[in-house]
Biopython code that builds the backbone (N, CA, C, O; Angstrom):
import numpy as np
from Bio.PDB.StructureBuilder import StructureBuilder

atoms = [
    (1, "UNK", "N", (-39.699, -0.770, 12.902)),
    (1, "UNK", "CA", (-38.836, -1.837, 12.411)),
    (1, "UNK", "C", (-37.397, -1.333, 12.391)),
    (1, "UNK", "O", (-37.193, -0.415, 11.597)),
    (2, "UNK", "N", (-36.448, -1.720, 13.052)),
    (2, "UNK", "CA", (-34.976, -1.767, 13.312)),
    (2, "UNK", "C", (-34.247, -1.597, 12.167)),
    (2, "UNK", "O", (-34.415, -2.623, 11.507)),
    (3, "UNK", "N", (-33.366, -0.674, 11.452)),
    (3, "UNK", "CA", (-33.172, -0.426, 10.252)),
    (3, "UNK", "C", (-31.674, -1.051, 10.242)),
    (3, "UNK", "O", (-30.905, -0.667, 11.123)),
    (4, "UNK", "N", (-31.180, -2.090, 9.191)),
    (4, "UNK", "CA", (-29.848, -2.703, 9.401)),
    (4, "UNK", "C", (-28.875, -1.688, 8.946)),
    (4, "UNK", "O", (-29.047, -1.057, 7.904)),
    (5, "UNK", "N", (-28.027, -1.553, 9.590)),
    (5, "UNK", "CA", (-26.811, -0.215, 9.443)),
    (5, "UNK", "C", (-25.309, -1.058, 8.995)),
    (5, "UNK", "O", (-24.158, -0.629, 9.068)),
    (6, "UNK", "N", (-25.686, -2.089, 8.625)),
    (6, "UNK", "CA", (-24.210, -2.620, 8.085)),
    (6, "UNK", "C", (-24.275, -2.960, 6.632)),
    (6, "UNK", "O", (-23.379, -3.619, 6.105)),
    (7, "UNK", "N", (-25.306, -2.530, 5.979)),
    (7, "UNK", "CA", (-26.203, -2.048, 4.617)),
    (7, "UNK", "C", (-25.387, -0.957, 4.028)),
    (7, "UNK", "O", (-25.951, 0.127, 3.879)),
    (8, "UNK", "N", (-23.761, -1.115, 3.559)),
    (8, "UNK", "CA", (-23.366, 0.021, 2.177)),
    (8, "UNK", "C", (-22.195, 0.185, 3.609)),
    (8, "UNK", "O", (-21.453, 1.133, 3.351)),
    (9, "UNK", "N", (-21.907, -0.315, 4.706)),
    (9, "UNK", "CA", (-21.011, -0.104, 5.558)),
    (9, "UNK", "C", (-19.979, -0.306, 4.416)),
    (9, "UNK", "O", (-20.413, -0.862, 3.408)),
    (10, "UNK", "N", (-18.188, 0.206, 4.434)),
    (10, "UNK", "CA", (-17.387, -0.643, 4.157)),
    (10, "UNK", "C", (-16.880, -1.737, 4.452)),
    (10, "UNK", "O", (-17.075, -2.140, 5.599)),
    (11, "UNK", "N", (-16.240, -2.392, 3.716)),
    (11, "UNK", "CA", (-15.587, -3.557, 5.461)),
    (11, "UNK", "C", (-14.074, -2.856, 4.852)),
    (11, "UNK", "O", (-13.794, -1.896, 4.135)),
    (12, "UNK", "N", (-13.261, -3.989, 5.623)),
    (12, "UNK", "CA", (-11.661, -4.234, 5.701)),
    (12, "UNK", "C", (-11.475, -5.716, 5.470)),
    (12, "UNK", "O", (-10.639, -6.236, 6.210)),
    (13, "UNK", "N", (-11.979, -6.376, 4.742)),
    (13, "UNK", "CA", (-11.153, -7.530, 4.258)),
    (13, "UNK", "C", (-10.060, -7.075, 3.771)),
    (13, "UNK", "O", (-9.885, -6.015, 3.170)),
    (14, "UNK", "N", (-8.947, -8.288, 4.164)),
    (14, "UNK", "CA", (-7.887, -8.442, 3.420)),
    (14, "UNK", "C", (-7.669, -9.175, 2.146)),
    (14, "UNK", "O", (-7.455, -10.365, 2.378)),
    (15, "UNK", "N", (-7.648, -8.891, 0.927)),
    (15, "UNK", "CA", (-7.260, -10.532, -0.393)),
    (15, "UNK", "C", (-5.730, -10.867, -0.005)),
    (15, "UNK", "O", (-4.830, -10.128, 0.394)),
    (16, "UNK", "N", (-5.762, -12.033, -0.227)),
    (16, "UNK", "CA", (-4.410, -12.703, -0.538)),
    (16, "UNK", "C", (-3.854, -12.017, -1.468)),
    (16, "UNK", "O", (-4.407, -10.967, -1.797)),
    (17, "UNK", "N", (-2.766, -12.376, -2.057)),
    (17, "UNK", "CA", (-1.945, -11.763, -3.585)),
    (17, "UNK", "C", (-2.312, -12.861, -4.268)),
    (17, "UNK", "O", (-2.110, -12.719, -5.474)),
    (18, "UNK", "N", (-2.906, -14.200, -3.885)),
    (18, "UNK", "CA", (-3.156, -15.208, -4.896)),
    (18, "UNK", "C", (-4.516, -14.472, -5.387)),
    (18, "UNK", "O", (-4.716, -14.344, -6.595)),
    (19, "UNK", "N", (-5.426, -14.002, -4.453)),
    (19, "UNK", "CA", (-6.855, -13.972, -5.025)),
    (19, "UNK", "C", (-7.002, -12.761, -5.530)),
    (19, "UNK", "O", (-8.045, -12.425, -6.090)),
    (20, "UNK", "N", (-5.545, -11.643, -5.329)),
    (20, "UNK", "CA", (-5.939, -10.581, -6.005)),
    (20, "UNK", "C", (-5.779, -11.270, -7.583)),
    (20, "UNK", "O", (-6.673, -11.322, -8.427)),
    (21, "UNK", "N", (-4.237, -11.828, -7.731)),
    (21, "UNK", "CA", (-3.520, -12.740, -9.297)),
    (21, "UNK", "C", (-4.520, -13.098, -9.733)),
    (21, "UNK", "O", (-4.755, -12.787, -10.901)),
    (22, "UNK", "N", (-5.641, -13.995, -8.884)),
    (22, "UNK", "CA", (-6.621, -14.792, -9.402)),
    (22, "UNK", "C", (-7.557, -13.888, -10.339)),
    (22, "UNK", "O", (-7.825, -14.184, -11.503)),
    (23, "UNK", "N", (-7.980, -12.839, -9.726)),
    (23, "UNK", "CA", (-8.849, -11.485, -10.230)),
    (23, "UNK", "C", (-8.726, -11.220, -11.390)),
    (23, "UNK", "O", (-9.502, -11.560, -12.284)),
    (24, "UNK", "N", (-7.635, -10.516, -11.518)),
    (24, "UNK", "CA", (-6.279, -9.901, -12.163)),
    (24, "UNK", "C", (-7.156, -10.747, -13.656)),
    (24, "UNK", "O", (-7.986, -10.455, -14.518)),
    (25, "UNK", "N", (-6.359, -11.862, -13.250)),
    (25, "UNK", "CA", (-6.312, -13.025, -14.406)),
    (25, "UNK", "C", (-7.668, -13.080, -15.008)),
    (25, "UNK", "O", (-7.690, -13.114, -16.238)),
    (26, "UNK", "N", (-8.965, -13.098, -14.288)),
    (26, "UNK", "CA", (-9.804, -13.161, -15.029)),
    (26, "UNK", "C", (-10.340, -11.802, -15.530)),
    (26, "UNK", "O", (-10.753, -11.935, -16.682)),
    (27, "UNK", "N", (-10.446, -10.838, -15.177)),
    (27, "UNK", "CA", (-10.540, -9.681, -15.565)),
    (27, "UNK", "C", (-9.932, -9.578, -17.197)),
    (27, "UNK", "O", (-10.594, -9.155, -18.145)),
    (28, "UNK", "N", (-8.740, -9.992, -17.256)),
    (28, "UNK", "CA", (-7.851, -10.205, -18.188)),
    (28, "UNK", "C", (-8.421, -11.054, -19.358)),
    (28, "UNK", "O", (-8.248, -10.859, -20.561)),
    (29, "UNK", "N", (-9.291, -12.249, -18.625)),
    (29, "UNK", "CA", (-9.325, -13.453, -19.725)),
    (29, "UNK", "C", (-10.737, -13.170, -20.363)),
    (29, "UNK", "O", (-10.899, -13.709, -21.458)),
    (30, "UNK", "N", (-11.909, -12.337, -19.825)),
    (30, "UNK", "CA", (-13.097, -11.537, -19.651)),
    (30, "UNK", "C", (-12.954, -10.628, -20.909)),
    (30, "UNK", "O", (-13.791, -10.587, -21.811)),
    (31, "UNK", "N", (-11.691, -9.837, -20.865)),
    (31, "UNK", "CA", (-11.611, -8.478, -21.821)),
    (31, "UNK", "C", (-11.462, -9.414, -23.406)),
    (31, "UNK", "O", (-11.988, -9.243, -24.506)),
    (32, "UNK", "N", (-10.622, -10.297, -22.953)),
    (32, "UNK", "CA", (-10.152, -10.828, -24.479)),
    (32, "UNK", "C", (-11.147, -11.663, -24.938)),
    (32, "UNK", "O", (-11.421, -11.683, -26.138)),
    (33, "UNK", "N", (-12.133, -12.847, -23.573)),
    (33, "UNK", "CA", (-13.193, -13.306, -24.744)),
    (33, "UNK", "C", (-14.533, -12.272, -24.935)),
    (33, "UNK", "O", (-15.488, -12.680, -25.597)),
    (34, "UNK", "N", (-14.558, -10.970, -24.350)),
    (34, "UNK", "CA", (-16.055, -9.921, -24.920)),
    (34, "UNK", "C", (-15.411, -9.539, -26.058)),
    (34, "UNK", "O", (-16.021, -9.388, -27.117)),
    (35, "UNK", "N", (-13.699, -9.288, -25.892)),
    (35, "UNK", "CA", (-13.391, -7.764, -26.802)),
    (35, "UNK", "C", (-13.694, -7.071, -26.240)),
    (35, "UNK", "O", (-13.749, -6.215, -27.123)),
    (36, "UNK", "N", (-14.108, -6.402, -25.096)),
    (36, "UNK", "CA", (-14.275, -4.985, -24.636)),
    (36, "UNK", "C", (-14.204, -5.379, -23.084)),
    (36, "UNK", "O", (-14.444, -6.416, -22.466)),
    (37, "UNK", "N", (-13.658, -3.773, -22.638)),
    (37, "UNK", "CA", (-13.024, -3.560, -21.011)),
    (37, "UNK", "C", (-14.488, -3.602, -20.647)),
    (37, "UNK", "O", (-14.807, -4.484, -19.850)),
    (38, "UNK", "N", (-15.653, -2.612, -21.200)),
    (38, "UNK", "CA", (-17.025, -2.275, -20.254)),
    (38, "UNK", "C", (-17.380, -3.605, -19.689)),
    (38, "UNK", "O", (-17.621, -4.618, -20.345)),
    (39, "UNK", "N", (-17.384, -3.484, -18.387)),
    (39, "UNK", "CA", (-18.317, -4.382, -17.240)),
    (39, "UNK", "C", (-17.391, -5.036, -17.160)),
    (39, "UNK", "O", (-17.678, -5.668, -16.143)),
    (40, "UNK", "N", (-16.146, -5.507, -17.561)),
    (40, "UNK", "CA", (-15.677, -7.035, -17.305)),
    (40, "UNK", "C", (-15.424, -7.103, -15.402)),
    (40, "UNK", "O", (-15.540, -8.132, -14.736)),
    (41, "UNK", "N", (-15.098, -5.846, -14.903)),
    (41, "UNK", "CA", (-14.149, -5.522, -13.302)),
    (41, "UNK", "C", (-15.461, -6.024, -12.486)),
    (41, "UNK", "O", (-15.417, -6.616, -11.408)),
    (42, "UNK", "N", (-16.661, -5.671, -13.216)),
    (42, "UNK", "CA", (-17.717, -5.642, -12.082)),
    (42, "UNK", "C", (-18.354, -6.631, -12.299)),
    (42, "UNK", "O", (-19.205, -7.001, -11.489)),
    (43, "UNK", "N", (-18.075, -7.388, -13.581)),
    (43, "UNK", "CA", (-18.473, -8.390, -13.801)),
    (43, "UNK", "C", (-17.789, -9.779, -12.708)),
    (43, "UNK", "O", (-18.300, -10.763, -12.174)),
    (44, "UNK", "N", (-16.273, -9.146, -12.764)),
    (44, "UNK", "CA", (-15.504, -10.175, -12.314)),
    (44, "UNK", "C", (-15.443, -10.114, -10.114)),
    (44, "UNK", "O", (-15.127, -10.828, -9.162)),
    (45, "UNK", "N", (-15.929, -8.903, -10.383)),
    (45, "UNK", "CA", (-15.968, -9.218, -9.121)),
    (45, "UNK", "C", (-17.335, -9.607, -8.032)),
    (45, "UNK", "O", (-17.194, -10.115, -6.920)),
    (46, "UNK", "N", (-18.365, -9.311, -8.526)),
    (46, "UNK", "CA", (-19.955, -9.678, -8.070)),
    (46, "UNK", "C", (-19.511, -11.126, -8.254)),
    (46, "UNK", "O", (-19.889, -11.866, -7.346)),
    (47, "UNK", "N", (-18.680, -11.791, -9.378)),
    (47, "UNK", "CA", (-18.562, -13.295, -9.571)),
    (47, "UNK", "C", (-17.886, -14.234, -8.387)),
    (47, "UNK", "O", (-17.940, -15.436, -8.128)),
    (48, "UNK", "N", (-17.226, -13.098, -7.800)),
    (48, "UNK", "CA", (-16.162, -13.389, -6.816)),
    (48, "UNK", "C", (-16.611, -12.955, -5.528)),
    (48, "UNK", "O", (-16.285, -13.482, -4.464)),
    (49, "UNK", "N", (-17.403, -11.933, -5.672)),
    (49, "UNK", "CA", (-17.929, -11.600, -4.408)),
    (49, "UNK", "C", (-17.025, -10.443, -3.223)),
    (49, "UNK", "O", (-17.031, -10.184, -2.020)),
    (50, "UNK", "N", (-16.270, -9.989, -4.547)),
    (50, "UNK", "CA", (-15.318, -8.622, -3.984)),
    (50, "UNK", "C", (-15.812, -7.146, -4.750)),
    (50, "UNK", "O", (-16.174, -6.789, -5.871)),
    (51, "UNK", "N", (-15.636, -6.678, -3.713)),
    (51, "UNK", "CA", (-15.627, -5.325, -3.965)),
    (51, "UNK", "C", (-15.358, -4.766, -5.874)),
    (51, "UNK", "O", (-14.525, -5.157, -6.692)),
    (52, "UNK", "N", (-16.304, -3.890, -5.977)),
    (52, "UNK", "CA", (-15.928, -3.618, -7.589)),
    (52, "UNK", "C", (-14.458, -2.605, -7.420)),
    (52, "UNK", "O", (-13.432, -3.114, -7.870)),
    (53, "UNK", "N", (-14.370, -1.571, -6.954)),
    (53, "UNK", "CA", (-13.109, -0.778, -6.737)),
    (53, "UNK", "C", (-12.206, -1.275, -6.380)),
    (53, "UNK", "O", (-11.051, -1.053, -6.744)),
    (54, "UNK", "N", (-12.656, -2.191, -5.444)),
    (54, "UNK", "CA", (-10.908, -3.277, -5.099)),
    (54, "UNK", "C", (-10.039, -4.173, -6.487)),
    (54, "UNK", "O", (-8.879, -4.500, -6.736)),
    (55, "UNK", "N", (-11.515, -4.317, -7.202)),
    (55, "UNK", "CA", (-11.116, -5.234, -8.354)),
    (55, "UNK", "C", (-10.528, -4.292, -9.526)),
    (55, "UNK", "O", (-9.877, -4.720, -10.479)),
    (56, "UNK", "N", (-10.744, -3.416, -9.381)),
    (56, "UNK", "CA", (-10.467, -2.217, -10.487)),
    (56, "UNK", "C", (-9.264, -1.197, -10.041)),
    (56, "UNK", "O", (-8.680, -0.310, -10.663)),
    (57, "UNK", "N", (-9.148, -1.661, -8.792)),
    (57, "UNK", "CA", (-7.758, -1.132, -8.431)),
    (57, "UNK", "C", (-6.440, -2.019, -8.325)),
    (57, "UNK", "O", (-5.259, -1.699, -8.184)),
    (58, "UNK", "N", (-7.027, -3.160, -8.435)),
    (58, "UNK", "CA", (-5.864, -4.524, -8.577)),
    (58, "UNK", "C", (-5.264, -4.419, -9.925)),
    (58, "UNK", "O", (-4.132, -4.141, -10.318)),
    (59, "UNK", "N", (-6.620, -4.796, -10.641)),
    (59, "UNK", "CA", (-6.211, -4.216, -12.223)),
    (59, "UNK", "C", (-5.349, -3.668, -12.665)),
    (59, "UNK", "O", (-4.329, -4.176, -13.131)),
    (60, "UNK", "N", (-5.706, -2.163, -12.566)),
    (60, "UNK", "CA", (-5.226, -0.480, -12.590)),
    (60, "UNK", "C", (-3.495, -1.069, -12.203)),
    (60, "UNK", "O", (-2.510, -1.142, -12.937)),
    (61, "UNK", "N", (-3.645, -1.360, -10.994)),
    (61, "UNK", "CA", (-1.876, -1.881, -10.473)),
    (61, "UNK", "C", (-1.253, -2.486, -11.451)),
    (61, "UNK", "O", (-0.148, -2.261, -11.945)),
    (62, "UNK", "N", (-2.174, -3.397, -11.729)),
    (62, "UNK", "CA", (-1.071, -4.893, -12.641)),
    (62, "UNK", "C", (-0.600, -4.248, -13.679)),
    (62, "UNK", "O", (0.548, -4.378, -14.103)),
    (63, "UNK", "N", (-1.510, -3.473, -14.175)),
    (63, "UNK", "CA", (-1.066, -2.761, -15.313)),
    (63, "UNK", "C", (0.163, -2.126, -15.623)),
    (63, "UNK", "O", (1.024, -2.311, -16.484)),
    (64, "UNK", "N", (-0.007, -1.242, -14.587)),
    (64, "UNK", "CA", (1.073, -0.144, -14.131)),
    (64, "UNK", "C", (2.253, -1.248, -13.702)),
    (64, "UNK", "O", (3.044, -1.073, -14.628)),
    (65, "UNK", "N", (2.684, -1.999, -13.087)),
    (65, "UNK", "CA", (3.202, -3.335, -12.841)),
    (65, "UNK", "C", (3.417, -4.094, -14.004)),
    (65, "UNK", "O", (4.253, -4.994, -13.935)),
    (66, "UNK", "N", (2.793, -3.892, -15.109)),
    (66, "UNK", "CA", (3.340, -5.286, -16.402)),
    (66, "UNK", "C", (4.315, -3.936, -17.050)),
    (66, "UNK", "O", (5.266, -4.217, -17.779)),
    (67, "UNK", "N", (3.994, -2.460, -16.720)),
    (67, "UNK", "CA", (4.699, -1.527, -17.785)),
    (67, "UNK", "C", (3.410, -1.149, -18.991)),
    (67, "UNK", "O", (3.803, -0.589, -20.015)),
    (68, "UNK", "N", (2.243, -1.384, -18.894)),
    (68, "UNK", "CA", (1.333, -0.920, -20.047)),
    (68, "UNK", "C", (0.630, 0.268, -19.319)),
    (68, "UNK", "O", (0.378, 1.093, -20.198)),
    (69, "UNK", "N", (0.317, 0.601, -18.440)),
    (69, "UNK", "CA", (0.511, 1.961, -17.839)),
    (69, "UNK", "C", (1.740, 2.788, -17.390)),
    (69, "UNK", "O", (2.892, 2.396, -17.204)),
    (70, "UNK", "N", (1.090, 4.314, -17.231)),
    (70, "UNK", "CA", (1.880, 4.988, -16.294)),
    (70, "UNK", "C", (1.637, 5.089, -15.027)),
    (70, "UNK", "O", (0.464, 5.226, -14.678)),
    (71, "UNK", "N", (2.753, 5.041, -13.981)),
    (71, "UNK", "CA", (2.580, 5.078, -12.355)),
    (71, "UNK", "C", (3.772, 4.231, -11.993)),
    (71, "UNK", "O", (4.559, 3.590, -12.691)),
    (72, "UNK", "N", (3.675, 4.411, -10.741)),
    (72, "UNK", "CA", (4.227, 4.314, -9.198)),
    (72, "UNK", "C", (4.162, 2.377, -9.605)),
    (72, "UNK", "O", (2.991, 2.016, -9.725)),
    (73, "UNK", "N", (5.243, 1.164, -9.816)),
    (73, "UNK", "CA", (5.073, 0.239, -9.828)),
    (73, "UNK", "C", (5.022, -0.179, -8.174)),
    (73, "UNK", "O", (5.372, 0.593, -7.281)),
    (74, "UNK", "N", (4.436, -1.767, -7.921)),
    (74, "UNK", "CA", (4.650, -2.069, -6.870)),
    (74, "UNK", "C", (5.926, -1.756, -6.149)),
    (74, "UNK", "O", (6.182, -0.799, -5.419)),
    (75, "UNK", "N", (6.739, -2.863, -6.546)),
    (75, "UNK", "CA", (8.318, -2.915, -6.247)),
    (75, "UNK", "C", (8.567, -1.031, -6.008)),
    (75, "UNK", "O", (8.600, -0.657, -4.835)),
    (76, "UNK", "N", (8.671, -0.330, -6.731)),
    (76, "UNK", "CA", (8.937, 1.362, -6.264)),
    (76, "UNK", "C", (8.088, 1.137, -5.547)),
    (76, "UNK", "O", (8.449, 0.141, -4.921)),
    (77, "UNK", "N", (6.890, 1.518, -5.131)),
    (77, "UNK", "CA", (6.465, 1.754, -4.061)),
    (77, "UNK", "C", (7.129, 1.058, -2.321)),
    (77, "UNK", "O", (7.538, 1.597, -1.293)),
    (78, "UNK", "N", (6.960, -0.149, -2.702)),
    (78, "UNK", "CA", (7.743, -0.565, -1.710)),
    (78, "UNK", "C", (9.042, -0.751, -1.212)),
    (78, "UNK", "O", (9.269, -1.489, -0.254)),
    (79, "UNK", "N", (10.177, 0.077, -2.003)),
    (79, "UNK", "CA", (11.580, 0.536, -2.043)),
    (79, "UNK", "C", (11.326, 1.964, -1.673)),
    (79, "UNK", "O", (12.273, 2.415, -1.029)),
    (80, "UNK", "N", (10.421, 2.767, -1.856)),
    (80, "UNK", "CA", (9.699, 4.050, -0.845)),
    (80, "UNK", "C", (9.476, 3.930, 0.083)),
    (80, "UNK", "O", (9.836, 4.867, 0.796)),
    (81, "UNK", "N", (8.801, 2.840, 0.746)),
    (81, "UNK", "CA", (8.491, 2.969, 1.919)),
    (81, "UNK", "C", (9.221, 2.397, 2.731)),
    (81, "UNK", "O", (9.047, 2.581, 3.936)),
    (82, "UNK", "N", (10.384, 1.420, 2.175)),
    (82, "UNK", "CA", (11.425, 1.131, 3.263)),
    (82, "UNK", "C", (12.426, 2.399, 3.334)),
    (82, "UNK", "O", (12.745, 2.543, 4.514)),
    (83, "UNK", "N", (13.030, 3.354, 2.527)),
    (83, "UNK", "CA", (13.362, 3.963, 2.562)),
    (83, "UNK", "C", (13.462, 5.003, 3.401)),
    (83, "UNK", "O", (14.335, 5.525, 4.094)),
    (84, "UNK", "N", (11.585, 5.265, 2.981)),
    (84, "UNK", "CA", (11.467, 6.399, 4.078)),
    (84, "UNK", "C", (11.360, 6.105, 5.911)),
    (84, "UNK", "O", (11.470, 6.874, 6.866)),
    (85, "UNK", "N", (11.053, 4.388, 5.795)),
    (85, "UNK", "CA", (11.184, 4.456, 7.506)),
    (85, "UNK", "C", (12.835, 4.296, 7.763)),
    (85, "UNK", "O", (13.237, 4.759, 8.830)),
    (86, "UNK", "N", (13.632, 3.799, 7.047)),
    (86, "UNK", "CA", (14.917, 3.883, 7.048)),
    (86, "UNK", "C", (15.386, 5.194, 7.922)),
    (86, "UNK", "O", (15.989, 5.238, 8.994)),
    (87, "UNK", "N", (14.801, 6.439, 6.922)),
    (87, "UNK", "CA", (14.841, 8.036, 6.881)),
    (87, "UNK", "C", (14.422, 8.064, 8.195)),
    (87, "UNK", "O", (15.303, 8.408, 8.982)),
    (88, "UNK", "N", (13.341, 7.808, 8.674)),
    (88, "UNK", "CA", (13.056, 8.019, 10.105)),
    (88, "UNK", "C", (14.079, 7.372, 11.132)),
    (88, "UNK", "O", (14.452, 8.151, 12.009)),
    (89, "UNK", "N", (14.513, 6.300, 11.173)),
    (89, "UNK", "CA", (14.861, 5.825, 12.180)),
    (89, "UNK", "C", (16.296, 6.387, 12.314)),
    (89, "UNK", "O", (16.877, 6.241, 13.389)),
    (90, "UNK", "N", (17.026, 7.153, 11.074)),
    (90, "UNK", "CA", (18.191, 7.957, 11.242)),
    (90, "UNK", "C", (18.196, 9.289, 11.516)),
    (90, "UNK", "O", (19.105, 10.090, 11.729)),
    (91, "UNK", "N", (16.594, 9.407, 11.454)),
    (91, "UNK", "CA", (16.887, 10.698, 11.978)),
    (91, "UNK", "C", (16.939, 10.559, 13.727)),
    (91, "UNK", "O", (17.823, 11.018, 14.450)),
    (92, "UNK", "N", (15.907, 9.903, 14.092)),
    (92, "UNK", "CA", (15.739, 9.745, 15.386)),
    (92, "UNK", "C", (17.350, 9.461, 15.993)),
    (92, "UNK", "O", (17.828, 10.028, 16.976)),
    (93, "UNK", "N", (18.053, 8.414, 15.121)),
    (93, "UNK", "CA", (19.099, 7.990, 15.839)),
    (93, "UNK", "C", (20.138, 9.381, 16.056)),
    (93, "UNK", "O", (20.638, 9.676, 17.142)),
    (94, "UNK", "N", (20.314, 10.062, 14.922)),
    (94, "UNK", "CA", (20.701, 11.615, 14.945)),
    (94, "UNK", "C", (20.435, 12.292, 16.457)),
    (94, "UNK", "O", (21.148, 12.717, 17.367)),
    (95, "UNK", "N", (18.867, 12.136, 16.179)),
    (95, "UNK", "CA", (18.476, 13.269, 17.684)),
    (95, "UNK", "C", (19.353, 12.522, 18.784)),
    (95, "UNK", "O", (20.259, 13.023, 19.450)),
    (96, "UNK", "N", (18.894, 11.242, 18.826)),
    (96, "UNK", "CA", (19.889, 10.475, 20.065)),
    (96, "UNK", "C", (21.253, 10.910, 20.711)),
    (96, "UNK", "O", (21.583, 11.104, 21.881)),
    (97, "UNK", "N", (22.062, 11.008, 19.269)),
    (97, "UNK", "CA", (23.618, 10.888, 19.320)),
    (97, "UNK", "C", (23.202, 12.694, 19.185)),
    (97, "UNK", "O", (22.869, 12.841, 20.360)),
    (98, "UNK", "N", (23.072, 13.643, 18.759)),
    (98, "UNK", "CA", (22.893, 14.805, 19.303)),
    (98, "UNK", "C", (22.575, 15.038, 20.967)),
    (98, "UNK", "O", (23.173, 15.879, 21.639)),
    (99, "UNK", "N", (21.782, 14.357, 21.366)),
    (99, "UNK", "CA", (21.387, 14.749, 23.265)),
    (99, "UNK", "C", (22.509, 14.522, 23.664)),
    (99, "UNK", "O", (23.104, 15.430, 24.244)),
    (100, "UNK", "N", (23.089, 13.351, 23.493)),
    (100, "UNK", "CA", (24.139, 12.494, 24.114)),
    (100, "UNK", "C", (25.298, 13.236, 23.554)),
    (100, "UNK", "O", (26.270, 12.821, 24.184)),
    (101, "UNK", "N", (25.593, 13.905, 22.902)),
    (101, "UNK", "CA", (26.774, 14.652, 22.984)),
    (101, "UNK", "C", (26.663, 16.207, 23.764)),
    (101, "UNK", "O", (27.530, 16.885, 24.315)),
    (102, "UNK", "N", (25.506, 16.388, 23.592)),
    (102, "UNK", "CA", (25.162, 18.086, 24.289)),
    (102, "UNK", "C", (25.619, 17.212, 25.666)),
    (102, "UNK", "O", (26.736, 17.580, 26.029)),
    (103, "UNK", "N", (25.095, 16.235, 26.459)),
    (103, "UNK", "CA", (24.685, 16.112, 27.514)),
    (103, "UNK", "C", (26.161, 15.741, 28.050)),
    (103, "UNK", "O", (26.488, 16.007, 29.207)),
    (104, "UNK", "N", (26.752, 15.314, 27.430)),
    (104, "UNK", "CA", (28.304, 14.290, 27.849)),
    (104, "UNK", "C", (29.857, 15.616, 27.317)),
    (104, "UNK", "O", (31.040, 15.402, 27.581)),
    (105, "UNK", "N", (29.388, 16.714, 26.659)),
    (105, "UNK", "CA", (29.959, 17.771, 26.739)),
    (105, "UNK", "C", (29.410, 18.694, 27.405)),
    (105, "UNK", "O", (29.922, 19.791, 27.184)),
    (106, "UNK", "N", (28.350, 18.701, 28.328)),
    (106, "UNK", "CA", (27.969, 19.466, 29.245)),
    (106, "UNK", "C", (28.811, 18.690, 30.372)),
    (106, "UNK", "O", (29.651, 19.299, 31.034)),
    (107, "UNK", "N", (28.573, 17.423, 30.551)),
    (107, "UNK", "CA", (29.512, 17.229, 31.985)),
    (107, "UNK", "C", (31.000, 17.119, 32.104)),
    (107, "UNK", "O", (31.649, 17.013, 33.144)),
    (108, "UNK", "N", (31.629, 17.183, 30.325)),
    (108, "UNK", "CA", (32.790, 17.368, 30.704)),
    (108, "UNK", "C", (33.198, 18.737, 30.887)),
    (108, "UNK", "O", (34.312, 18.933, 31.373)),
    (109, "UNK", "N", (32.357, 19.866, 30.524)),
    (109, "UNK", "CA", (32.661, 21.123, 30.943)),
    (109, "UNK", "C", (32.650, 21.304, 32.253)),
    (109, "UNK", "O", (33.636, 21.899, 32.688)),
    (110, "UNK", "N", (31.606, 20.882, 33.249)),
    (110, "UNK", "CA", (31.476, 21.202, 34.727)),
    (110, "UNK", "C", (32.602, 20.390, 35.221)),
    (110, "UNK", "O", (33.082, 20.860, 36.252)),
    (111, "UNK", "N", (33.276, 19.109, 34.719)),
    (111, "UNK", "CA", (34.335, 18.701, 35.430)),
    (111, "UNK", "C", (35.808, 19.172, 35.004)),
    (111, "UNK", "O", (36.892, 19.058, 35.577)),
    (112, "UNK", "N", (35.487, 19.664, 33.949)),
    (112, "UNK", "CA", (36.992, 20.693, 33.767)),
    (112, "UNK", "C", (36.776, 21.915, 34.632)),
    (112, "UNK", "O", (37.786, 22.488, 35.042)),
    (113, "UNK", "N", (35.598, 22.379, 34.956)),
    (113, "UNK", "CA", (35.663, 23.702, 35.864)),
    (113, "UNK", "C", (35.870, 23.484, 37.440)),
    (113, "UNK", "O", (35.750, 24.311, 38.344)),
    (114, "UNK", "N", (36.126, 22.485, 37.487)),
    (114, "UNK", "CA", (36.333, 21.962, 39.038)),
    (114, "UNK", "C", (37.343, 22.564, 39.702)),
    (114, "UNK", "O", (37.589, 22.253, 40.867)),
]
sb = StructureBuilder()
sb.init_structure("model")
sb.init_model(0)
sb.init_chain("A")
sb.init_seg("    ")
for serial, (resi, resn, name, xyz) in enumerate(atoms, 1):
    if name == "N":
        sb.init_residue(resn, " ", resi, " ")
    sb.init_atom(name, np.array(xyz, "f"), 0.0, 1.0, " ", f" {name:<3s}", serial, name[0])
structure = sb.get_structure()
């Protein structure tokens, strides 16, 4: 019998930011009507039909994001990462305007030696 291998596979879905908010929100509305955090993430997400770690890492964010944790907020994170491709593309432009001057003071040397 053929054993199914897409059984505990991961996937790559993408959530919206509405259906992460959506999560978020009930996770949220879960803690306050038990009184207690235990199960609400895995509760809320078997309900939803997402991933328990995805749901517990949306969370974890918002948190860190409302200011009731510590960490890396969205917004910083993503003022990092424009930054750093910023950082790249000046450096590259650097190397550019570096060749192009070796190369354009190399030929004005051979035509001053004429």
């Amino acid at each position: 019998m053929p054993r199914d291998l897409s059984k505990g596979k991961p996937t790559t879905r993408r959530y919206s930011e509405q259906e992460k908010a959506a999560a978020v929100r009930m996770v949220r509305a879960l803690r306050v009507e038990l009184g207690t955090e235990h199960g609400t993430v895995q509760r809320v997400a078997t309900q939803l039909g997402y991933g328990t770690e995805s749901v517990r890492l949306w969370v974890r964010q918002a948190e860190i994001d409302d200011g009731h944790a510590p960490g890396v907020s969205t917004s910083e994170s993503a003022r990092m990462r424009e930054l750093e491709q910023e950082n790249r593309e000046l450096r590259r432009a650097n190397e550019i305007l570096k060749r192009a001057a070796s190369f354009f003071g190399a030929e004005l040397d051979r035509q001053h030696r004429r």
